[in-house]
TORFIVO-86425 format. One record per residue: x, y, z of N, C-alpha, C in turn; residue in three letters. Coordinates in pm, whole numbers, padded with zeros to 5 digits, always signed. Example, Ala and Ser with C-alpha at 12.3 -4.5 7.8 and 13.67 -1.06 7.14 Angstrom:
# residues 2
+01319-00569+00780+01230-00450+00780+01320-00330+00780ALA
+01285-00225+00708+01367-00106+00714+01290+00003+00787SER
END
This chain:
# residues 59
+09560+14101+16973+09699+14113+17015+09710+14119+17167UNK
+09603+14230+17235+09613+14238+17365+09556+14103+17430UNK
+09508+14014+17343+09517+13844+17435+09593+13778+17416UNK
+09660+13750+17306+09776+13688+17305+09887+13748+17421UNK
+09920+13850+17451+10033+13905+17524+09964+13866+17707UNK
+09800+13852+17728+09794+13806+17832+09813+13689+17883UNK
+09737+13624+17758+09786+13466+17772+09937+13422+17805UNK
+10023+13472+17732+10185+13424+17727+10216+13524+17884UNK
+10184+13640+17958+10209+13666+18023+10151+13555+18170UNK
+10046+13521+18163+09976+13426+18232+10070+13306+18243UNK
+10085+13268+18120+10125+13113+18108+10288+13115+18131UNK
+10344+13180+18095+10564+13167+18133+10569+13275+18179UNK
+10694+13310+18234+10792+13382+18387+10829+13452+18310UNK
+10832+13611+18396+10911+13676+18339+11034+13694+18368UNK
+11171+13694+18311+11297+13725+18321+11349+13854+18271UNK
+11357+13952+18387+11360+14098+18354+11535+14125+18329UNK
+11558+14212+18218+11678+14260+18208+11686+14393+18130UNK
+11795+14460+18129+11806+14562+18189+11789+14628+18041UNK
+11731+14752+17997+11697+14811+17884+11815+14835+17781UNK
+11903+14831+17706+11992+14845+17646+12051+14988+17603UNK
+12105+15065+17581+12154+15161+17581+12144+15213+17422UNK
+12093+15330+17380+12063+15364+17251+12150+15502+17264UNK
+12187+15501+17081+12286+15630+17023+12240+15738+17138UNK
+12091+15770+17133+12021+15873+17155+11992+15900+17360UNK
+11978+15769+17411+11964+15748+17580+12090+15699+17618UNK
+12137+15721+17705+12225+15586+17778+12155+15557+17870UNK
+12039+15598+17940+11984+15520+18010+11865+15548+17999UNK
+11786+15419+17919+11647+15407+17840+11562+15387+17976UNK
+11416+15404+17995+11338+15405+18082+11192+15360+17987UNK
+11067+15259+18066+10985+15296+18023+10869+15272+18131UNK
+10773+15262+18113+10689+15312+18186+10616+15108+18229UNK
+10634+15117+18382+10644+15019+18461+10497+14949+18422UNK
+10430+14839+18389+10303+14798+18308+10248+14775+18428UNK
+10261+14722+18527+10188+14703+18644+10170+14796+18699UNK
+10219+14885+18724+10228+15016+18788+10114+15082+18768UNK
+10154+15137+18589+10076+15210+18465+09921+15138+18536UNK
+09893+15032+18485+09742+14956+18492+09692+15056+18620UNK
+09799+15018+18728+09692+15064+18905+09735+15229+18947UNK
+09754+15325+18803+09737+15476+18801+09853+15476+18880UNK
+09976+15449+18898+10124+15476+18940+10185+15495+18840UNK
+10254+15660+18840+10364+15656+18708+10501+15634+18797UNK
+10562+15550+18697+10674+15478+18775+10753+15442+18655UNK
+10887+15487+18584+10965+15394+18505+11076+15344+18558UNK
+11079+15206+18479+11156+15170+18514+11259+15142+18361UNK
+11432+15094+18453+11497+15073+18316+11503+14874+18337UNK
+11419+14779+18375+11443+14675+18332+11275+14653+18198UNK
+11296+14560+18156+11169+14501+18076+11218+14313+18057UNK
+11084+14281+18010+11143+14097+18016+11109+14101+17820UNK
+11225+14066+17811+11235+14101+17651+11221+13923+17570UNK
+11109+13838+17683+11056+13724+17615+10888+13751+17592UNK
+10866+13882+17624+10692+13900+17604+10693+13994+17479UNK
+10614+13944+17403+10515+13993+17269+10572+14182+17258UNK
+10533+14220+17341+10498+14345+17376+10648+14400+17448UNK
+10714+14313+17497+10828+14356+17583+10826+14491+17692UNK
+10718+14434+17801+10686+14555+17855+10786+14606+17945UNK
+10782+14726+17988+10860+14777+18143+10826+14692+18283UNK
+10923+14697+18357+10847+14579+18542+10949+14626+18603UNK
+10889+14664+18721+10960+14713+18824+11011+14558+18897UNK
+11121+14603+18940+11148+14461+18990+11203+14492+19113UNK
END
């Protein structure tokens, strides 16, 4: 799974937008994937909701 999500991250763009608003958050956050990898905690509220995984990205 974790190659498939590199590959498609490798191969197409990400288009970040903005986390959607739940019963429970109005303003959802998650934890920035680039960031996370290089030991920075950082959330953010966008994610690119065309990847596998739909990660967090600071933008």
């Amino acid at each position: 799974e974790a190659v498939v999500e590199d590959v498609a991250r490798l191969k197409d763009r990400h288009f970040a937008e903005h986390i959607p608003p739940t019963p429970k958050k109005d303003f959802p956050a998650k934890k920035c994937r680039v960031c996370f990898r290089r030991g920075i905690r950082r959330e953010t509220q966008m994610y690119c909701p065309d990847c596998p995984s739909k990660p967090g990205l600071c933008v």
